[in-house]
One Martini backbone bead per residue (centre of mass of N, CA, C, O) as a GRO file, in nm:
protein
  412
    1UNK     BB    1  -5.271   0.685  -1.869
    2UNK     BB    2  -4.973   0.633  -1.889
    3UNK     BB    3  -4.763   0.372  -1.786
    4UNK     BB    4  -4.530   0.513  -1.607
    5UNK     BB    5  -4.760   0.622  -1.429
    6UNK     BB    6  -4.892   0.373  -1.328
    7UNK     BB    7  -4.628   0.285  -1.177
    8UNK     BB    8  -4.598   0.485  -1.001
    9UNK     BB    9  -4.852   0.488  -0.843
   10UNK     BB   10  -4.805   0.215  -0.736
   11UNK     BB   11  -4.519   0.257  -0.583
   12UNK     BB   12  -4.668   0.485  -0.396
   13UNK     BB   13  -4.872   0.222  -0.285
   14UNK     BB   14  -4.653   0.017  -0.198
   15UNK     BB   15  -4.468   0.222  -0.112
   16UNK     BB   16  -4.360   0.431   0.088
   17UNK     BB   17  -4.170   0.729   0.087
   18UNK     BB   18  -4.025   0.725   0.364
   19UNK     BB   19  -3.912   0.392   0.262
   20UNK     BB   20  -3.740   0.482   0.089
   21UNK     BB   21  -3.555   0.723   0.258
   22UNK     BB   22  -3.500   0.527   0.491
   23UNK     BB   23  -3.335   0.314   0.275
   24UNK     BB   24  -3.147   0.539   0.157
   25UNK     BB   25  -3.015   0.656   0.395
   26UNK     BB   26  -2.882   0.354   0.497
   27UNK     BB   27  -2.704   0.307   0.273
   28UNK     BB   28  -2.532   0.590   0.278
   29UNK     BB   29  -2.440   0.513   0.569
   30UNK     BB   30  -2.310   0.270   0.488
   31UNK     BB   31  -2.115   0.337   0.270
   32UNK     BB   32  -1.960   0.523   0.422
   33UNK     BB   33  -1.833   0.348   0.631
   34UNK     BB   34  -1.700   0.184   0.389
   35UNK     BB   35  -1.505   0.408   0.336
   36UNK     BB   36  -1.368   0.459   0.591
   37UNK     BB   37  -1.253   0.179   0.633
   38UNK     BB   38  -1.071   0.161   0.389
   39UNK     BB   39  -0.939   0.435   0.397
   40UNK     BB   40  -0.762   0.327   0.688
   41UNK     BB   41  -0.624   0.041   0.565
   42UNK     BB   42  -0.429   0.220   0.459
   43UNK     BB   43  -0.072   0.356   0.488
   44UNK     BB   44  -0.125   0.610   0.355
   45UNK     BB   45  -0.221   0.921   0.482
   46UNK     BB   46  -0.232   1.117   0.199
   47UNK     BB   47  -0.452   0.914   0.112
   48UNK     BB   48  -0.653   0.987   0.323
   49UNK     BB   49  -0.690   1.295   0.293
   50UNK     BB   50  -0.750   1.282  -0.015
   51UNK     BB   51  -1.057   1.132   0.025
   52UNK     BB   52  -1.184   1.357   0.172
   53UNK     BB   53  -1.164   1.559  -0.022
   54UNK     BB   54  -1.332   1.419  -0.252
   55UNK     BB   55  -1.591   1.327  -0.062
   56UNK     BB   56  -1.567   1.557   0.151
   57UNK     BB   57  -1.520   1.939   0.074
   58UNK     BB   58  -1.690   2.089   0.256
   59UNK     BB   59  -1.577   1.914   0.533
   60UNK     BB   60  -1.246   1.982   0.487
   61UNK     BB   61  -1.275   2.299   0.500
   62UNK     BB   62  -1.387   2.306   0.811
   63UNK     BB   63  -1.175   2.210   0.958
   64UNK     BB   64  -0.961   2.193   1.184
   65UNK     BB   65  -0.688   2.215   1.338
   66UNK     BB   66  -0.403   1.974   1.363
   67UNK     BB   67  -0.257   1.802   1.653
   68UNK     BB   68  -0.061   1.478   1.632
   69UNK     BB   69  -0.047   1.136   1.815
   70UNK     BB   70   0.085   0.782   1.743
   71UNK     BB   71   0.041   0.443   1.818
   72UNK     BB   72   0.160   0.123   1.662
   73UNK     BB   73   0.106  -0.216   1.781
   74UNK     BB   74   0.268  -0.495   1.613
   75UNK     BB   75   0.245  -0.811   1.666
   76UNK     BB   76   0.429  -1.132   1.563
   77UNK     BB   77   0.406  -1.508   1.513
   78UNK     BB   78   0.589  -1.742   1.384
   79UNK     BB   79   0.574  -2.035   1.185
   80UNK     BB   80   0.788  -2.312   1.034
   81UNK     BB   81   0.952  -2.592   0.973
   82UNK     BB   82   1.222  -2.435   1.127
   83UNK     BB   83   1.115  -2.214   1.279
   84UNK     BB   84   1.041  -1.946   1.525
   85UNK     BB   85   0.909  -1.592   1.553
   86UNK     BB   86   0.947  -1.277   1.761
   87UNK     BB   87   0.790  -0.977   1.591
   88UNK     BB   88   0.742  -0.719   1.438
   89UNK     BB   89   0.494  -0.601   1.182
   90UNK     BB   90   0.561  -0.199   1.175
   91UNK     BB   91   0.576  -0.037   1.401
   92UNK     BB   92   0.468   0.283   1.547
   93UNK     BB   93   0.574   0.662   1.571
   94UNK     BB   94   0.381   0.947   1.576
   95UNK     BB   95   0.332   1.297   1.396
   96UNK     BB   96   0.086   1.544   1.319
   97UNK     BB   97  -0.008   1.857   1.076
   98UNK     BB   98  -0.284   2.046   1.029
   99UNK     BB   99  -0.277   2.379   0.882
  100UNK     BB  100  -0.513   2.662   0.834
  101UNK     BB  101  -0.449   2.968   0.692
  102UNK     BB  102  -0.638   2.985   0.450
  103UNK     BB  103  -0.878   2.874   0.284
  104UNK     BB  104  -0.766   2.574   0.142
  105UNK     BB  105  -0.483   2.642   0.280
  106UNK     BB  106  -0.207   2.422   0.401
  107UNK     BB  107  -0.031   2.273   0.612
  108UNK     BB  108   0.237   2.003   0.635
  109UNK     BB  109   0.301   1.741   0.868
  110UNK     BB  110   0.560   1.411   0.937
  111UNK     BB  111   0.664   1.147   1.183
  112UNK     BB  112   0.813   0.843   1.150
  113UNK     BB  113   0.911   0.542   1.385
  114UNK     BB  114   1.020   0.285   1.342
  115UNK     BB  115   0.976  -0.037   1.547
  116UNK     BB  116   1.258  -0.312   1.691
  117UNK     BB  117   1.163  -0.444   1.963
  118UNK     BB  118   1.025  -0.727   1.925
  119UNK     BB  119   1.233  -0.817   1.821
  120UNK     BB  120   1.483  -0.802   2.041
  121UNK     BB  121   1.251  -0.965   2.220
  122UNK     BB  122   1.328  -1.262   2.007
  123UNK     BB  123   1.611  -1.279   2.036
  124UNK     BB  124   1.625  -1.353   2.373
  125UNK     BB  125   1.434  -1.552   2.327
  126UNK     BB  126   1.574  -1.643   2.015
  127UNK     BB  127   1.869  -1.623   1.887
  128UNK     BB  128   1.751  -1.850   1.649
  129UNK     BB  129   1.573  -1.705   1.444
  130UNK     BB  130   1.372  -1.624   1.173
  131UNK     BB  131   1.581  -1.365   1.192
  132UNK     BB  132   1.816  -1.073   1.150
  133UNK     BB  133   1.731  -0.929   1.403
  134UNK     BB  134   2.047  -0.742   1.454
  135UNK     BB  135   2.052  -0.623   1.153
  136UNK     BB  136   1.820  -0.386   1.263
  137UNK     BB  137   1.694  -0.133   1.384
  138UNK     BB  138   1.554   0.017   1.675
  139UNK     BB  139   1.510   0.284   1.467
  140UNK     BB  140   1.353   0.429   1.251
  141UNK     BB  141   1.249   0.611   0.911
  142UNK     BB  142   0.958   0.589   0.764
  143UNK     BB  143   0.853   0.906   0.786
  144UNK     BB  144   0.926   1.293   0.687
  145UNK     BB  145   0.742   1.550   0.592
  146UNK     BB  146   0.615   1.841   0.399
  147UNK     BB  147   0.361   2.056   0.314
  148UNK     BB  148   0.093   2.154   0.080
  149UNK     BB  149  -0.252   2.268   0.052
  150UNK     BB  150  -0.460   2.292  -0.177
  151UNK     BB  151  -0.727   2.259  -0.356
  152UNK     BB  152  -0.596   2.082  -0.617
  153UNK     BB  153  -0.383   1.983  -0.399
  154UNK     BB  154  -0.006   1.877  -0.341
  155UNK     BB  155   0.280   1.928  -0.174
  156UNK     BB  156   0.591   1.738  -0.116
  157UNK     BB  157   0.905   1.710   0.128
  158UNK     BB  158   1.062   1.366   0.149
  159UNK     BB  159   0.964   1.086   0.333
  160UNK     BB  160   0.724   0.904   0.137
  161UNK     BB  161   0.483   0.781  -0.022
  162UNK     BB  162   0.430   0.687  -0.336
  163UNK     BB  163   0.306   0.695  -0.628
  164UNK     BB  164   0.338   0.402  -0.701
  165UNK     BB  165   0.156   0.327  -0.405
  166UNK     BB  166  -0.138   0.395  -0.553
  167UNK     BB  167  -0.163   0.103  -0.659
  168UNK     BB  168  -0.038  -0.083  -0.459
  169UNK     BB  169  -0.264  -0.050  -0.233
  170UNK     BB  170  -0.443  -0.241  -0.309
  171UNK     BB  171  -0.277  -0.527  -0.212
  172UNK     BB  172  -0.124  -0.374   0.065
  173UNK     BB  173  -0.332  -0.553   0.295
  174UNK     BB  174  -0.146  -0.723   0.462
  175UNK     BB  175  -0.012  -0.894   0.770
  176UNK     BB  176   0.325  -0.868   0.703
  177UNK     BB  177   0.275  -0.918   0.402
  178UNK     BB  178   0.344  -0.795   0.066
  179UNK     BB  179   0.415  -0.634  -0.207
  180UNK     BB  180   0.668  -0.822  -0.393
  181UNK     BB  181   0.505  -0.837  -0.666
  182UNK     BB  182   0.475  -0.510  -0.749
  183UNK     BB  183   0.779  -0.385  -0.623
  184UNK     BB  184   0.770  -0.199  -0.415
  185UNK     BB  185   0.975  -0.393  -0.208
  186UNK     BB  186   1.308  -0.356  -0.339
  187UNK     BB  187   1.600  -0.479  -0.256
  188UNK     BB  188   1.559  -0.510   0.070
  189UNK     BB  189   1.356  -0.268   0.097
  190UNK     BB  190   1.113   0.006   0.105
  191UNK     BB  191   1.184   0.153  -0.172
  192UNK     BB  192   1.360   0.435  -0.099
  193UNK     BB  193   1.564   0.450  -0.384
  194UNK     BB  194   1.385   0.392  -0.618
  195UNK     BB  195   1.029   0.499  -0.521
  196UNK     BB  196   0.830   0.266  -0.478
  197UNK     BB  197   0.758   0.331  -0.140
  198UNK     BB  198   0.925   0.516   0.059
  199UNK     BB  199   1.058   0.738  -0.043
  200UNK     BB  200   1.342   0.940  -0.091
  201UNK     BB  201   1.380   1.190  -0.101
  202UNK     BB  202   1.090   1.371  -0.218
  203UNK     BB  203   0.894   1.498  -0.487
  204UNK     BB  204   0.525   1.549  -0.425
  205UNK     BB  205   0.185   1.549  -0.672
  206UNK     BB  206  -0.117   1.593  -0.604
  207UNK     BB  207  -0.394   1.586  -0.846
  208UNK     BB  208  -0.712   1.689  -0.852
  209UNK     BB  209  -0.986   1.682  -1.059
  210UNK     BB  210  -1.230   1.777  -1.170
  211UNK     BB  211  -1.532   1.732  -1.164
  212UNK     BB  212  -1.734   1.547  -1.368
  213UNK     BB  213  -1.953   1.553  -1.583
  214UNK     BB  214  -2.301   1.439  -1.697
  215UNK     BB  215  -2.184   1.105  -1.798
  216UNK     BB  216  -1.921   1.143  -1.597
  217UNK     BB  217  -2.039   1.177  -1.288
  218UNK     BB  218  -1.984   0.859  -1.196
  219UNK     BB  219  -1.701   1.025  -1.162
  220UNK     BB  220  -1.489   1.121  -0.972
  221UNK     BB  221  -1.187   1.253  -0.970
  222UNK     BB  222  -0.916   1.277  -1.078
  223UNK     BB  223  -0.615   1.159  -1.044
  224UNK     BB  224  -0.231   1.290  -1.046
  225UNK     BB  225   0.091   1.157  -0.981
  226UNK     BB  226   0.414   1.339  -0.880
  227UNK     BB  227   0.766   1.247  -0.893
  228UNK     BB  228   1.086   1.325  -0.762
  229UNK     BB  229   1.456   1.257  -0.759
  230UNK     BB  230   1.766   1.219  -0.625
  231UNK     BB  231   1.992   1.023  -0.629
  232UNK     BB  232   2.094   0.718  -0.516
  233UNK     BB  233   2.141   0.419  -0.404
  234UNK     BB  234   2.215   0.101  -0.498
  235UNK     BB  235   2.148  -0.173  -0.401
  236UNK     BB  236   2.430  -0.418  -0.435
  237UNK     BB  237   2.645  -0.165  -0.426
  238UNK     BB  238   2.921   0.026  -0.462
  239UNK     BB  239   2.767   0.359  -0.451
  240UNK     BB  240   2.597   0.326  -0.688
  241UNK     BB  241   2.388   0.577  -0.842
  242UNK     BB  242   2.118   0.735  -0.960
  243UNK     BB  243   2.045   0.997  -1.107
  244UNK     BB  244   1.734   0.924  -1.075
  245UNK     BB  245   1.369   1.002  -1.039
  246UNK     BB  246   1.051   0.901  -1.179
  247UNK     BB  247   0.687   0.953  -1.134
  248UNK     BB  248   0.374   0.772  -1.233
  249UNK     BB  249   0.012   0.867  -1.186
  250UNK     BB  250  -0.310   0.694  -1.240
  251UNK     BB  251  -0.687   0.752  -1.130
  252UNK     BB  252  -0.999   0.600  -1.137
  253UNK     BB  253  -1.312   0.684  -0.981
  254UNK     BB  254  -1.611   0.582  -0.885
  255UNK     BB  255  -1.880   0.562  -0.665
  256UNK     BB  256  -1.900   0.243  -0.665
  257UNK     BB  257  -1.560   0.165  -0.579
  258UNK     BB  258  -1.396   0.177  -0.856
  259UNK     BB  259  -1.074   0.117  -0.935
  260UNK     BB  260  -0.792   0.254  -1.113
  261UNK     BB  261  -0.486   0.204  -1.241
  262UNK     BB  262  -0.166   0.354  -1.291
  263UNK     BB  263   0.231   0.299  -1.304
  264UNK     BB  264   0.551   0.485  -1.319
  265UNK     BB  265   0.920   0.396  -1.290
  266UNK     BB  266   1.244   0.576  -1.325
  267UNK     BB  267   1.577   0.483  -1.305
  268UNK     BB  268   1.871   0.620  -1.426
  269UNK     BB  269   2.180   0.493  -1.541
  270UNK     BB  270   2.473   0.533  -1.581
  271UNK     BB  271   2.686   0.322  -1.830
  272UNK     BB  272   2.941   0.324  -1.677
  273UNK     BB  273   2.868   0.202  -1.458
  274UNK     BB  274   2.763  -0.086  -1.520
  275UNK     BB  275   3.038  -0.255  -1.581
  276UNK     BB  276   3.089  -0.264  -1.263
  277UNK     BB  277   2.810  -0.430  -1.185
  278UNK     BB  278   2.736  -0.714  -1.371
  279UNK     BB  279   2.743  -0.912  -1.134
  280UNK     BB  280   2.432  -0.799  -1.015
  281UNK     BB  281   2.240  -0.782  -1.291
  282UNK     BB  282   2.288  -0.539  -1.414
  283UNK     BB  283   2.182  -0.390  -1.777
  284UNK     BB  284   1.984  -0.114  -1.647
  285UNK     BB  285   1.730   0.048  -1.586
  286UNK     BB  286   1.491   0.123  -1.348
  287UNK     BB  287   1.161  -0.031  -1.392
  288UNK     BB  288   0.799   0.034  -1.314
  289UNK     BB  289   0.504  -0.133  -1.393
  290UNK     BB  290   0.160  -0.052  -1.269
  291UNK     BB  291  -0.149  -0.230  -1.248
  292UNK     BB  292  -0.496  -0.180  -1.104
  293UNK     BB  293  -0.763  -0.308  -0.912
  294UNK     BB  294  -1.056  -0.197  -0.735
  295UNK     BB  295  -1.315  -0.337  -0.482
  296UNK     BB  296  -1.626  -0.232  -0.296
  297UNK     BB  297  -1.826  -0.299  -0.001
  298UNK     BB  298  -1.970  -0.334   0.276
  299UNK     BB  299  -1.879  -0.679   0.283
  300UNK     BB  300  -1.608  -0.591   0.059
  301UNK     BB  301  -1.278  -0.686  -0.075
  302UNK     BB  302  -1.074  -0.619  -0.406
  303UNK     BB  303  -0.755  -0.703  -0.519
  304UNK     BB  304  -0.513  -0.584  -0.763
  305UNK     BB  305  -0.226  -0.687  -0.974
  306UNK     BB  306   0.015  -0.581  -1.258
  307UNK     BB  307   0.388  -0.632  -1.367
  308UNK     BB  308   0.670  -0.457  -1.477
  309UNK     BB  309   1.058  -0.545  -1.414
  310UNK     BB  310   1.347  -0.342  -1.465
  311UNK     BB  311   1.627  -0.401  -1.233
  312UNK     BB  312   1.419  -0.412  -0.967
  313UNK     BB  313   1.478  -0.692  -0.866
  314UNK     BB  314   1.559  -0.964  -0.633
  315UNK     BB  315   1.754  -1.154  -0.466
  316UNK     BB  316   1.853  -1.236  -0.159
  317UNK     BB  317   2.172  -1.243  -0.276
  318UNK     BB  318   2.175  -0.956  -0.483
  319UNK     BB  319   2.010  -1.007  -0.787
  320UNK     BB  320   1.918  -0.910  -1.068
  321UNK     BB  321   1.616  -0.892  -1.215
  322UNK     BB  322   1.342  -0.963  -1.475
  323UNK     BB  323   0.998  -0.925  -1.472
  324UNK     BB  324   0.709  -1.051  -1.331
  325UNK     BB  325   0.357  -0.968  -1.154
  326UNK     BB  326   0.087  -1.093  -0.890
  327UNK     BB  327  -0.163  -0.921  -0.677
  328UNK     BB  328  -0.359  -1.053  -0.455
  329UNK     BB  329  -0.671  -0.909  -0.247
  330UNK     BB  330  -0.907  -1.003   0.007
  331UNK     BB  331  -1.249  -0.946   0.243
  332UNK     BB  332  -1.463  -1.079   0.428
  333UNK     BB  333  -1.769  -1.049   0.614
  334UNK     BB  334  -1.910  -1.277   0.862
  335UNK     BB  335  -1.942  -1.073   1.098
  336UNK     BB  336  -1.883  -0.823   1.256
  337UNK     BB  337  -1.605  -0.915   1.320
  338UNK     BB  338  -1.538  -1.132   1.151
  339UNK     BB  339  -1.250  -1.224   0.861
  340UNK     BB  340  -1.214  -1.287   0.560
  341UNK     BB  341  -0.866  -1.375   0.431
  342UNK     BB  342  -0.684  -1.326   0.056
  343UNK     BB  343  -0.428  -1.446  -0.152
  344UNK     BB  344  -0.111  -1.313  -0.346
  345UNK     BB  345   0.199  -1.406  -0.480
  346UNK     BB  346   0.350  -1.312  -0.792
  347UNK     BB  347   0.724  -1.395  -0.900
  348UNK     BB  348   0.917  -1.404  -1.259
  349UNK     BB  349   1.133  -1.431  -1.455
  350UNK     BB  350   1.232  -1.351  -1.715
  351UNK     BB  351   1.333  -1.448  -1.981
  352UNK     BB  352   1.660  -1.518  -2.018
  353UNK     BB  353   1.732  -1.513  -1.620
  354UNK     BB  354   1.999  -1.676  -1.552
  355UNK     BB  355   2.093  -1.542  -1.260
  356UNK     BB  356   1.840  -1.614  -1.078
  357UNK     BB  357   1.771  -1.909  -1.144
  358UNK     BB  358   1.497  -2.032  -0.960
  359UNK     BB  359   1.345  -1.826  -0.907
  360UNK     BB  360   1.027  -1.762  -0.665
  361UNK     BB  361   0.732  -1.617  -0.617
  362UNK     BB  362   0.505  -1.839  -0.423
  363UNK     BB  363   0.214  -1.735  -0.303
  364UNK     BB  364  -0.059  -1.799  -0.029
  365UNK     BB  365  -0.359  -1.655   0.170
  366UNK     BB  366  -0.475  -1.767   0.457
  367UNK     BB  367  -0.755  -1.599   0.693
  368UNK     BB  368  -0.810  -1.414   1.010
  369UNK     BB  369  -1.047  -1.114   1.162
  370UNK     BB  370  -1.039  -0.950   1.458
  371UNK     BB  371  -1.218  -0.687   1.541
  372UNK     BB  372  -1.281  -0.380   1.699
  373UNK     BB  373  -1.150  -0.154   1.510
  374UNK     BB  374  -1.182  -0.227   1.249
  375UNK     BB  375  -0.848  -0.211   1.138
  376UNK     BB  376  -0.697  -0.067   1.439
  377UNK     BB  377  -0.810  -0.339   1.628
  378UNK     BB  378  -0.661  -0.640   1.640
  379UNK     BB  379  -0.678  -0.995   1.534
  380UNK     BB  380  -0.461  -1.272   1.371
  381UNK     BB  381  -0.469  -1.495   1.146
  382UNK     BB  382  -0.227  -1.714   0.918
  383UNK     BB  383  -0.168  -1.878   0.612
  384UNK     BB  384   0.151  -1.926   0.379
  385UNK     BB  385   0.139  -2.146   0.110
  386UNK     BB  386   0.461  -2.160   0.015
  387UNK     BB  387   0.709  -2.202  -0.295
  388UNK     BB  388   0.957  -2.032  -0.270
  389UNK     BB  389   1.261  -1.932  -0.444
  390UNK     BB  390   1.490  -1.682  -0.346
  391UNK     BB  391   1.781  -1.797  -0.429
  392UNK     BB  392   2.032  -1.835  -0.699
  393UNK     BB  393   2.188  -2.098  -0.529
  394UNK     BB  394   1.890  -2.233  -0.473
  395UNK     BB  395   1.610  -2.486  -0.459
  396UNK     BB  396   1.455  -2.440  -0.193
  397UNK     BB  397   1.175  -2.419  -0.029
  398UNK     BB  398   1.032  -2.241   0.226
  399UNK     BB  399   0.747  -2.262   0.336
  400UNK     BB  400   0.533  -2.256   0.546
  401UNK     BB  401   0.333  -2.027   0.714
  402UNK     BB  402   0.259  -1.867   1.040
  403UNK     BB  403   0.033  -1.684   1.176
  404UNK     BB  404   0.016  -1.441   1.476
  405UNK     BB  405  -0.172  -1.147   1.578
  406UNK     BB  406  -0.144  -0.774   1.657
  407UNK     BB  407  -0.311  -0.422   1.640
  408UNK     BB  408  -0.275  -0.133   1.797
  409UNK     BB  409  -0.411   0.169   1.802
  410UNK     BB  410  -0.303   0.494   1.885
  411UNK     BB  411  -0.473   0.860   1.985
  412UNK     BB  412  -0.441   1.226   2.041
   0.00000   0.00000   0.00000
């Protein structure tokens, strides 16, 4: 008898055949739970339905038609070194439609609108707090479109998550803060004149490649998103617009859930308009381009991401300056409810963007959380450890940030 077999031998008298699938069977089923976990904790609803197609395609098929509406009520305290402030965190209330007409071919529609009624009642209780929400919108359109969904892809238009946030989103999952060192939400907006946020007015595909084959059977599908814009208007300029926008994502995945992507987004300046805007530091187009990978596992998540930044950020005062940046988040699960949270945001002027002044973006975070349901019910605490100095006229540091929030979402 070869030595192989005298293994195997072994092993199914020491292992016993039952022990060993149900063993099996239950690490599948953590493992499932913890995609589902991350799958909810994004942002995106089209990126997390884009992932149930790619992991379960034949349970896809079969969903019923889906009416719904819900509300996330996110309320959030913060305390710095001179001031503090109640009011919202995303709070938001939408509905959205999912709708198949003939076998693997949906229609879709989705409507939220984000709410700033808790900053309103931290302005009535504390005049002088530590945000300017008096000038916030108390309703405003946070997402909006329309599309069809195919075999192997989306179709969409109208303001969605970006391209570009296809990347961003490996770690931008801190409660209330992150997102500034990718790039996403950019020149003090939501990210949506530039694309690279909440998209405006965007043509938007999602395309899912075949499953590989062979040696390669070990990765999902590839995935790569295609994005156009028509011109937006540029913020902190007197009306002057990008001529358009265009963006591209691609991500490979792993079965064993390392992911990694690149995105680049465009949006090109007629020349002629630059001359009357360079008091405010722009001297060319808008580019963002972000590398970034995720991974993780039953009671662990890690992402990264590096940025390279040209006419894409401002200081608070809104001077344009080109960058580099950084940004990390993980969180480790402590015990059933409780999670250690913690991560990064960095970003500086590249060489000779003097018009930045000391501007620096340099913070950490470390926190906890207490859930409920997953992420999408919870309590939770950090401390925003802050170096940074975010203005091009002053040289003073922010100061740490304290923070104590709830999350709770409602769908029916």
């Amino acid at each position: 008898m070869r030595i192989p077999a005298l293994i195997s031998f072994f092993l199914l008298c020491v292992v016993p055949p039952s022990f060993a699938l149900e063993e099996s069977i239950q690490q599948e089923i953590e493992n499932e739970a913890s995609r589902d976990r991350e799958k909810e904790a994004s942002e995106d609803p089209l990126a997390q339905r884009q992932t149930e197609k790619i992991d379960n395609p034949v349970l896809h098929e079969i969903m019923p038609n889906k009416f719904s509406a819900y509300v996330s009520m996110r309320l959030r305290h913060r305390e710095t070194k001179t001031k503090s402030f109640l009011g919202d965190a995303g709070s938001r209330i939408g509905m959205h439609a999912e709708i198949q007409t003939i076998p693997e071919y949906w229609l879709l529609g989705r409507l939220e609108l984000g709410l700033n009624l808790f900053d309103k009642l931290g302005l009535i209780l504390d005049p002088g707090g530590l945000d300017n929400s008096g000038d916030k919108e108390d309703i405003f359109l946070r997402l909006g479109y329309v599309g069809v969904e195919v075999p192997y892809g989306f179709l969409t238009y109208g303001k969605n998550w970006s391209t570009y946030y296809q990347v961003a989103s490996f770690t931008d999952r801190f409660q209330g803060t992150g997102g500034t060192a990718s790039g996403t939400f950019n020149a003090g907006t939501d990210g949506g004149p530039s694309g690279t946020g909440r998209a405006d007015n965007v043509w938007q595909t999602r395309i899912n490649i075949v499953q590989p084959k062979g040696p390669f059977s070990i990765y999902k599908p590839f995935t790569v998103n295609i994005q156009y814009q028509t011109g937006q208007k540029i913020p902190h300029t007197s009306g002057i617009r990008y001529i358009s926008a265009a963006g591209l994502s691609a991500i490979l995945e792993r079965k064993d859930n390392l992911k990694v992507g690149v995105a680049v987004n465009y949006a090109p300046i007629h020349k002629g308009d630059l001359d009357g805007i360079t008091s405010s530091g722009l001297d060319g187009d808008d580019l963002a381009v972000l590398i970034g990978a995720q991974w993780f596992g039953n009671k662990w998540y890690a992402g990264m991401t590096f940025s390279w930044l040209d006419n894409h950020m401002t200081t608070e005062d809104g001077i344009y300056f080109d960058a580099w940046g950084t940004e990390g988040y993980g969180h480790y699960q402590l015990s059933e409810k409780f999670w250690l949270v913690g991560g990064w945001n960095y970003l500086e002027p590249r060489s000779g963007e003097s018009q930045a002044g000391e501007y620096i973006l340099r913070y950490g975070v470390l926190g906890i959380r207490y859930t409920f349901k997953d992420f999408e019910r919870m309590i939770y605490a950090n401390i925003r450890f802050d170096k940074s100095i975010l203005t091009s006229s002053e040289n003073s540091t922010v100061g740490n940030v304290y923070t104590i929030g709830v999350r709770w979402d409602f769908d029916w």
